[in-house]
Every structure is written in C-alpha cells, then in structure tokens.
C-alpha positions as MATLAB code, in Angstrom:
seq = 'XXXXXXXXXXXXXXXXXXXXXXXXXXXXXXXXXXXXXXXXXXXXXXXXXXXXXXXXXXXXXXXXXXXXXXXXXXXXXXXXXXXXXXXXXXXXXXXXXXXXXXXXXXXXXXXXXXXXXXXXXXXXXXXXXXXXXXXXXXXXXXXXXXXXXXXXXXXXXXXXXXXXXXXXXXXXXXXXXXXXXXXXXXXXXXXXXXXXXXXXXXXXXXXXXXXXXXXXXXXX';
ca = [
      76.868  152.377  -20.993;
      75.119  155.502  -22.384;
      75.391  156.646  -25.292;
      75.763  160.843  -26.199;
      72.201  161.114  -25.718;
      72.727  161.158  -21.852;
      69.002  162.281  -21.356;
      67.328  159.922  -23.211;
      69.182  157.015  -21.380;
      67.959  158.253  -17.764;
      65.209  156.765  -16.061;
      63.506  160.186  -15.558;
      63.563  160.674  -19.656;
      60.616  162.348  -21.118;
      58.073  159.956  -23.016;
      59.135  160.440  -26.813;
      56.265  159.777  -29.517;
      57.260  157.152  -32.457;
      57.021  159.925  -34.807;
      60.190  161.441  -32.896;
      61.836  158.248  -32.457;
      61.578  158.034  -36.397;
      60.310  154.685  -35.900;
      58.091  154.254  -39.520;
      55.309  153.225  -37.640;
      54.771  150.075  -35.845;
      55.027  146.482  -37.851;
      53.403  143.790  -35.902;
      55.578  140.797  -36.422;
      53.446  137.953  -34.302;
      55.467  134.745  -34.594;
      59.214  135.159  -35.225;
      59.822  132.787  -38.447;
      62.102  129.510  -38.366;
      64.538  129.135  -40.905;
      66.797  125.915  -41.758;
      70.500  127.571  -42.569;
      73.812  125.957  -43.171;
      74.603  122.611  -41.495;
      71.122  121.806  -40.835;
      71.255  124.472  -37.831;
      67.543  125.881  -37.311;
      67.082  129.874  -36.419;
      64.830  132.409  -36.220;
      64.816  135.666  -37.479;
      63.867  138.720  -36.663;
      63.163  141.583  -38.845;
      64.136  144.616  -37.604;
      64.585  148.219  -38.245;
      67.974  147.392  -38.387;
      68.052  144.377  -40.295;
      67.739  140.813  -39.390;
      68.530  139.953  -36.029;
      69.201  136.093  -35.716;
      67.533  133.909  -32.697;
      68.766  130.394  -32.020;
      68.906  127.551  -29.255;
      72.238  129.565  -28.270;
      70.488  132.522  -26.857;
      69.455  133.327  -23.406;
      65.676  133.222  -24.121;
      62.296  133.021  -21.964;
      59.428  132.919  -22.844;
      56.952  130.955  -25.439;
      57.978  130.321  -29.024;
      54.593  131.685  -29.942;
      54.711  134.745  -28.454;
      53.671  137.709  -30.503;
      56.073  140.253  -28.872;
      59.998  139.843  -29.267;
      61.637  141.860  -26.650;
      65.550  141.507  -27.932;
      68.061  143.444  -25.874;
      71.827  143.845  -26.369;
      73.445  144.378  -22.699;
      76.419  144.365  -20.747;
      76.630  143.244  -17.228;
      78.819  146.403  -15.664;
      76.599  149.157  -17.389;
      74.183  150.883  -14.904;
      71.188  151.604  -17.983;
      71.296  147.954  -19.058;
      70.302  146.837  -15.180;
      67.384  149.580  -15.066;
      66.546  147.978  -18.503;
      66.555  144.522  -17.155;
      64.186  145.228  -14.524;
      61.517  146.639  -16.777;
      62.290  143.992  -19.259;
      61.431  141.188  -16.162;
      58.176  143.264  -15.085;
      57.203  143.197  -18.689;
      57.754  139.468  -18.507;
      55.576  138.882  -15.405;
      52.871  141.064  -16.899;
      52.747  139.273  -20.220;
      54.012  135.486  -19.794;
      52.037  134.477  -22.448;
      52.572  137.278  -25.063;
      56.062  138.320  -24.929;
      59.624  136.417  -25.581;
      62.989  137.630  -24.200;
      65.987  137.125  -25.899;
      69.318  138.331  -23.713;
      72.014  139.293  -26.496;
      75.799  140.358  -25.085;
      77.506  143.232  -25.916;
      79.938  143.663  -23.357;
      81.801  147.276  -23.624;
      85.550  147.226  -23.714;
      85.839  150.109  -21.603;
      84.124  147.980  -18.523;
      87.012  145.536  -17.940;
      85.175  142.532  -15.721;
      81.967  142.529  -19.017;
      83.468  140.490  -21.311;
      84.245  137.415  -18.570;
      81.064  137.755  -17.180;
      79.359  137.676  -20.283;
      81.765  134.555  -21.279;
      80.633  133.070  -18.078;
      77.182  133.884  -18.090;
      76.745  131.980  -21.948;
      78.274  128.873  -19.909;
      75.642  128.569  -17.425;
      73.134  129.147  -20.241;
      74.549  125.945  -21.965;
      75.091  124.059  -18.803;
      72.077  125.193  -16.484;
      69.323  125.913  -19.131;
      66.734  129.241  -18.577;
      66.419  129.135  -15.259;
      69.605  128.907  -14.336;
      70.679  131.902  -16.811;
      68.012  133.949  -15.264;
      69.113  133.871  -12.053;
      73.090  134.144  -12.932;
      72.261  136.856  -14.451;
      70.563  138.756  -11.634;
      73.384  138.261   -9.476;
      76.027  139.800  -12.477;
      73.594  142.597  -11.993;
      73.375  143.330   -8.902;
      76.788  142.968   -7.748;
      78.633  145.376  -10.631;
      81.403  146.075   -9.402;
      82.494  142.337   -7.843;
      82.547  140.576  -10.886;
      85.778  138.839  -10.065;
      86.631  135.329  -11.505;
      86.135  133.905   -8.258;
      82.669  135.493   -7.757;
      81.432  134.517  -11.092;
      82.270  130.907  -10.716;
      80.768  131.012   -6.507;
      77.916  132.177   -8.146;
      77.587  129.830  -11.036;
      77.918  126.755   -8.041;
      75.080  129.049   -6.391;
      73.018  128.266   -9.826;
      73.794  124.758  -10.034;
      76.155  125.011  -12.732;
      79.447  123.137  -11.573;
      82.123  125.748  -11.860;
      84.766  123.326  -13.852;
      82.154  123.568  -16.851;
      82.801  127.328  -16.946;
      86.692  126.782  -17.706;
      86.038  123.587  -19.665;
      83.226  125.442  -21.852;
      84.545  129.036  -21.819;
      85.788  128.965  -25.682;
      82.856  127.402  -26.624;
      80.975  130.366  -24.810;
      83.135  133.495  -26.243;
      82.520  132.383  -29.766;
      78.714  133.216  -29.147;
      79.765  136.410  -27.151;
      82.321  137.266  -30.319;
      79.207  137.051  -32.602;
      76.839  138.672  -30.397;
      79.250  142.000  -30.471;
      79.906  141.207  -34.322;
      76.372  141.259  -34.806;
      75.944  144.601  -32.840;
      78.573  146.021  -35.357;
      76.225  144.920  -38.195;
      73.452  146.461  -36.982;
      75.603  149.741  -36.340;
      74.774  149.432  -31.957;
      76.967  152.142  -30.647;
      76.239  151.513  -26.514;
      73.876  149.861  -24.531;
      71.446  148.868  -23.821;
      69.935  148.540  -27.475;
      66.642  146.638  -27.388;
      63.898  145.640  -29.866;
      60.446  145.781  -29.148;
      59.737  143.080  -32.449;
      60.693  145.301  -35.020;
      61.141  148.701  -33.172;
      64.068  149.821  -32.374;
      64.549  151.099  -28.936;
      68.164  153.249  -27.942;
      68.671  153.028  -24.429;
      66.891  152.596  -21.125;
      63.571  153.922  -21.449;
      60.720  154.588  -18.100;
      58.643  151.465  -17.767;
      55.499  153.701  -19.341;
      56.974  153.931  -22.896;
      58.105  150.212  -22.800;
      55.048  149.052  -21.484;
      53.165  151.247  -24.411;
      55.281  149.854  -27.336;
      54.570  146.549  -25.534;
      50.371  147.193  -25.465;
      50.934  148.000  -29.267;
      51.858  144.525  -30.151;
      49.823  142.283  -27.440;
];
C-alpha cells in the first residue's frame, strides 16, 4: 500500500542517491549474527537503521545462512507495490544465489480485508511445506489479488502440497507470528508497505530494479 510519498513508490520513480535517502552511508553487515535468547530459542539479528530486526526458523527465508546480503521485506499480499517489489526481490535472488538471503516478513494492512488470512495462511504452509512450498504459495497470493477467498487460499495450499486441514488446525499457531511481524513493524515505526532492508539500509517502498540492484552491488 503506498505510503504519502506516491512518487517514490512507482515503478517509474527517479533513482535517489543515499545522500537523499539520508541513509548514513552504507554498513556492510556480511553474516547476520546468531544469538541464543530465552527458552533456548536461537535467532538472528539484524542491525538496522531502524533497530534490530529479529530472524528465526519462523520466517519465510531463502537463501544461504552465509550470505553477505540480507534482503528483509515487510509485505502484504493485496498491495500492488509489494508484488512489483517481489519480483525484483526474486530477480535479485536468481542473480545472486550465493550472496543474498531473503527473509519474507508480514505486514498485512487493515484497510485490505482478504491480507491478514492470507498472510495467516501463507505462515501455515511455511510451517507445513518448508521454502519451497512458501515460495510458490506465495506467488499465487500475488498474482491473484483480488481472489483471495478462503476457499482459494486453501485450493491453492493443496496445489503446494500442503494438506488444507493443517491450515485450520495450525492457523493460531500461524497468526501469533503474523501478530508479531505487524508488532514488530510498529517498533520499527513502518507506516505502509512494502518496507525492505537491503542489510542495514533502509529502503521505503518499491524501488526500479536499477537502485535495488545498486544497493545490492554495494554489499556483494
């Protein structure tokens, strides 16, 4: 969903310099570091401009544990910027396998009304189907908007391999993460989406492929 900034969010935007994103300069942050918190529970965490942004076995992820570029992005399923995101995000992927993590956050927006169940849904087939799965679940929530009825989110989960009884049977388990996915977003002050990190660079919006693929080159 964009945010005031209407221009900035379009894919036609005009390639801003770091200096006029305010961005400090770039900190390389090569290997995201593990941390052993309450309960024994292992995470990550990543610094960024906005404070810490935790990474665990919870998150839709891809990518090597080694890589030296985080790519973290905060999306909802129903907004239009956060699918043009998605598809750089997955070209930035291909192009750097090795090099560059992606971690899918949700932050579905209360004004799209089918987000928050797709998002709910979407966690389930993470924890059910695994990566590749996710991946592909997650394509489909994006390409079909506007259908993202209960009955199409669970045809497609079956599509995925991810028996559609788990997604009632795991669906609390699966809005806890999504409730602290969007109270995280409110800690780190995320107005809209898509917000997205670039390791510690803070990114507002959909940006053109160019400046993603330059913040990329500056870490790789």
């Amino acid at each position: 969903m964009p945010l005031p900034r209407r221009a900035i969010l379009q894919r036609g935007a005009v390639l801003l310099s770091a200096a006029a994103l305010g961005a400090g300069g770039c900190h390389r942050t090569p290997v995201v570091p593990t941390r052993v918190i309450a309960g024994g529970r292992r995470r990550e965490e990543l610094d960024t401009q906005d404070g810490v942004v935790p990474i665990d076995a919870d998150d839709p992820q891809q990518g090597p544990a080694t890589a030296v570029c985080v790519l973290v992005v905060f999306s909802d399923f129903q907004c239009p910027f956060c699918r043009e995101a998605a598809l750089i995000l997955e070209r930035l992927r291909k192009e750097f396998p090795d090099k560059t993590r992606l971690v899918f956050k949700h932050l579905p927006i209360p004004a799209h009304k089918d987000a928050q169940l797709a998002a709910i849904a979407a966690q389930v087939v993470w924890l059910e189907g695994g990566s590749e799965a996710f991946w592909r679940y997650h394509d489909l929530c994006f390409d079909h908007p506007h259908e993202l009825s209960s009955k199409n989110l669970l045809a497609w989960a079956a599509e995925v391999g991810v028996q559609p009884v788990s997604i009632e049977k795991r669906a609390p388990e699966a809005q806890l993460r999504v409730e602290e996915d969007l109270a995280l977003a409110s800690r780190l002050e995320i107005g809209g989406t898509p917000r997205q990190y670039v390791n510690r660079r803070r990114v507002q919006g959909a940006y053109p492929y160019e400046q993603m693929r330059a913040w990329v080159d500056e870490e790789v």
